[in-house]
C-alpha positions in Angstrom: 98.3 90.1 97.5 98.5 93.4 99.7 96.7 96.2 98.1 100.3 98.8 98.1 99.5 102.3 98.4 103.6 103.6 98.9 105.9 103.0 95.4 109.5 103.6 96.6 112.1 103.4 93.8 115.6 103.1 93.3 116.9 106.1 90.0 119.7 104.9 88.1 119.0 101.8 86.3 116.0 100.9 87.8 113.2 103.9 86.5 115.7 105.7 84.4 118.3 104.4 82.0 122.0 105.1 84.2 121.9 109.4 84.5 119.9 109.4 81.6 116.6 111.1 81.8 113.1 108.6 82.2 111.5 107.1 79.0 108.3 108.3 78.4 106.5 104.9 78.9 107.8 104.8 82.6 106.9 108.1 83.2 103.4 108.0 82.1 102.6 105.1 84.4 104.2 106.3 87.5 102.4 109.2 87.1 99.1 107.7 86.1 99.6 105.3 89.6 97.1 106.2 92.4 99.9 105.0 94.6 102.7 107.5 96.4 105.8 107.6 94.4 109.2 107.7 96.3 112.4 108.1 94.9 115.4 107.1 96.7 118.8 107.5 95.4 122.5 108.5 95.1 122.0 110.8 93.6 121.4 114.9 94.9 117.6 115.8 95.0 117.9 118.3 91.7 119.4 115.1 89.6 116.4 113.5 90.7 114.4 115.8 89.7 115.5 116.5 86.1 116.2 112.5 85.3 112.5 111.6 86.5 111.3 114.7 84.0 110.0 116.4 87.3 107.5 113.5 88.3 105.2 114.1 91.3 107.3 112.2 93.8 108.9 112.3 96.9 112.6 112.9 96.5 114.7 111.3 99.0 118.6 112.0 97.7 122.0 111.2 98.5 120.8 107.9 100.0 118.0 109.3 101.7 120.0 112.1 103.7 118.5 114.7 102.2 114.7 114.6 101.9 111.9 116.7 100.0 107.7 116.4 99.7 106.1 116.1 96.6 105.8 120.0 96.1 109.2 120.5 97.3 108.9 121.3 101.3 112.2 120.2 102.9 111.8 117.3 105.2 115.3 116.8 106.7 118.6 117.0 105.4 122.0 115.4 107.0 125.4 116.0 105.5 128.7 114.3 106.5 130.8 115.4 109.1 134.2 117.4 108.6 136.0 114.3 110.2 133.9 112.1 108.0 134.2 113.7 105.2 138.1 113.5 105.2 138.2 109.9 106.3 136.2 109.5 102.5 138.6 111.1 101.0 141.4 109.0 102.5 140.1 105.9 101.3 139.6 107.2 97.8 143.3 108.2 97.9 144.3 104.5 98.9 142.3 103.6 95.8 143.8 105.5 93.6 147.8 104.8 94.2 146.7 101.0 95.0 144.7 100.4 91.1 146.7 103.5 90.0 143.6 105.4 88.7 144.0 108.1 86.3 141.6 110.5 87.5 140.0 112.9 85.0 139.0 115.8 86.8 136.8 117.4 83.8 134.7 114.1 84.3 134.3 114.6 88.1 135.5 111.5 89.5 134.9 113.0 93.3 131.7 114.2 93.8 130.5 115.9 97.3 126.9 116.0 97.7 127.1 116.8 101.2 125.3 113.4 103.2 127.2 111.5 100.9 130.4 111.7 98.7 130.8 109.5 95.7 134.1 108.1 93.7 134.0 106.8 90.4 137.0 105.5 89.3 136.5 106.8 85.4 134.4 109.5 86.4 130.9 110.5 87.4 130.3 112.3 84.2 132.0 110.4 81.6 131.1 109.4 78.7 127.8 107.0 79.1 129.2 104.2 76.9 132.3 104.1 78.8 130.7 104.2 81.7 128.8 101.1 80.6 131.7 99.3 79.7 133.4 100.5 83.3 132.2 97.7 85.2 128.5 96.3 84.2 128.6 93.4 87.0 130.0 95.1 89.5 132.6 92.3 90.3 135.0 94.7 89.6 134.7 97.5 92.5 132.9 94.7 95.0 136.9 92.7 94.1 138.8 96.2 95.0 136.1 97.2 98.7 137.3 93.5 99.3 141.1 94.3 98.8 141.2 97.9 100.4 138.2 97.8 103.1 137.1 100.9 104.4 137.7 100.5 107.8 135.7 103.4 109.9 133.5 103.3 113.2 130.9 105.6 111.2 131.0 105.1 107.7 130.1 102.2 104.9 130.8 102.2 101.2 128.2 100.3 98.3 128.7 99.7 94.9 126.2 102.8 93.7 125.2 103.3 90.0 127.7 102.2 87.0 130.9 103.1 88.0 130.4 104.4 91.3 131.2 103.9 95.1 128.7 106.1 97.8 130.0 106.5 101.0 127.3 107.7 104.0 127.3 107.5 107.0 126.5 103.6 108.6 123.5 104.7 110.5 121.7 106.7 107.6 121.6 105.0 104.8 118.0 104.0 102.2 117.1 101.7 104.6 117.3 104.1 107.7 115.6 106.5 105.7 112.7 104.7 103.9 111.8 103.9 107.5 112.3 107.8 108.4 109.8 108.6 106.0 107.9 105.5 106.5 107.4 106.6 110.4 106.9 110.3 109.5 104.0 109.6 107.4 102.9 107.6 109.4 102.5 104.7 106.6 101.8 100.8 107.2 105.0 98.8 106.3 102.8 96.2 104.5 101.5 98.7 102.1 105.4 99.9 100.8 107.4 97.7 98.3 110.2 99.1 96.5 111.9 98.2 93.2 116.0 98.5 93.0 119.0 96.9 90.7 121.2 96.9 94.1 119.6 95.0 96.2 123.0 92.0 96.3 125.6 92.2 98.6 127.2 95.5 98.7 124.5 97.0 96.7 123.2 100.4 97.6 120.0 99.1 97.9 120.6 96.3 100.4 120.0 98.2 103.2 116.1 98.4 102.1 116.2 94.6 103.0 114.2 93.6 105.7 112.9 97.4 106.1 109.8 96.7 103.5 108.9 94.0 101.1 111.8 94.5 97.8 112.0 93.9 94.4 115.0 93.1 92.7 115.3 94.4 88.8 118.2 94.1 86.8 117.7 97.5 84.7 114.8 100.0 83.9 112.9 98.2 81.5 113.0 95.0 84.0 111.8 97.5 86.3 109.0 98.9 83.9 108.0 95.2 83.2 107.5 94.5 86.6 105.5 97.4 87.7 103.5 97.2 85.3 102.9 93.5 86.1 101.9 94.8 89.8 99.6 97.5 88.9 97.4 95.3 86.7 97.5 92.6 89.4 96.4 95.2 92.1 93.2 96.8 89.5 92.1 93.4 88.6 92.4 92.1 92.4 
C-alpha cells in the first residue's frame, strides 16, 4: 500500500457533521496524523476554520479558489467575474419562478463567497434538521440541474453540502486546485488520497477524480471509520 504523506479532505459531511463544528474524536486524530492535512471545500476559508476547531491544516475554500498555509499565509485567491457572477444569478432566478421557491432571506439562501456563489433552495443557514430533511440523496436538485441546465462557456454547477448548489468557474474547481497545490508543493501524486461524500455524478467532489487516488464516504463518521482504518494500516505496514 503507498505510504501517504498528503490527507486532503472534503468539510461538510465528510470530517464534520453538515456546518456543524468537528467531533472531538476526528479532531484528535487528524491532528495526532504525521501526515499534511488539506481541507478542501465550499465553504469560505473562516467556516473552515471554525468547523474544523482551528486544526493545523491547509485551508483551500470556496472550491479551492481561495487558498491559505497552515499558519495562515495567502497562497492564491480567484473570485468570479462581474459577468460571471450575474450569469449565477440568472440561473438561480430560473430556479426559483420554475420550482417556485420561497426564498427566506433571513436564512441566506444566496450566498457570495467571491470564487464561488452558492444557492440553496431552503436556505444556507436554516435550521439543521430541515436542512437534513431538504434533500438527503441528492436526487432532488441532481432532477432540477437536469431540467434547467446551466448553460455557460465558463461556469459549472454541483450538488455541494445538504441543500446546496456551488457554482465556480469550469476551469477552477477541487480538482484544478488539489493539483495547484499539489504542483506548488511540489508533492508526489501517489503520496495524496483524499476522502469526500461527493465524489458521484454531479458531486462537488468529482472533479478530484482522476487528479489523485479518492475515497468515497457517505458521512463523517464513515469518513472517521475509514481513516482511521488507513492510519493503522500505514503504522503497522
Amino acid at each position: 500500500m503507498s505510504k501517504y504523506k498528503h490527507l486532503f479532505f472534503d468539510l461538510d459531511k465528510t470530517i464534520a457533521p453538515a456546518r456543524q463544528p468537528i467531533l472531538a474524536d476526528m479532531y484528535e486524530l487528524l491532528a495526532n496524523a504525521e501526515q499534511d492535512i488539506i481541507i478542501v471545500s465550499g465553504q469560505s476559508v473562516e467556516k473552515i476554520k471554525w468547523q474544523s476547531n482551528e486544526l493545523s491544516a491547509y485551508r483551500l475554500g470556496q472550491n479551492g479558489n481561495e487558498a491559505f498555509t497552515t499558519d495562515g499565509e495567502e497562497l492564491w485567491n480567484t473570485p468570479l467575474t462581474e459577468s460571471e457572477n450575474a450569469e449565477v444569478k440568472a440561473h438561480i432566478l430560473m430556479l426559483v419562478h420554475k420550482y417556485e421557491i420561497a426564498l427566506n432571506e433571513e436564512w441566506n439562501p444566496i450566498e457570495d463567497r467571491g470564487g464561488q456563489i452558492t444557492f440553496s433552495p431552503i436556505g444556507n443557514t436554516a435550521p439543521i434538521e430541515l436542512k437534513q430533511e431538504y434533500d438527503p440523496t441528492a436526487e432532488r436538485r441532481l432532477r432540477m440541474m437536469e431540467e434547467t441546465p446551466l448553460v455557460s462557456k465558463s461556469l459549472v454547477v454541483k450538488i455541494g453540502g445538504t441543500t446546496s448548489f456551488d457554482y465556480i468557474n469550469k476551469d477552477r474547481h477541487k480538482g484544478t486546485n488539489v493539483q495547484k497545490l499539489i504542483d506548488l508543493k511540489n508533492w508526489n501524486k501517489d503520496q495524496c488520497i483524499y476522502f469526500g461524500d461527493g465524489l458521484y455524478p454531479g458531486g462537488n467532489d468529482e472533479a478530484v477524480i482522476g487528479v489523485i487516488e479518492t475515497v468515497a464516504v457517505d458521512d463523517h463518521l464513515d469518513c472517521y471509520r475509514k481513516l482511521q482504518k488507513l492510519l493503522q494500516a500505514q503504522q503497522e505496514g
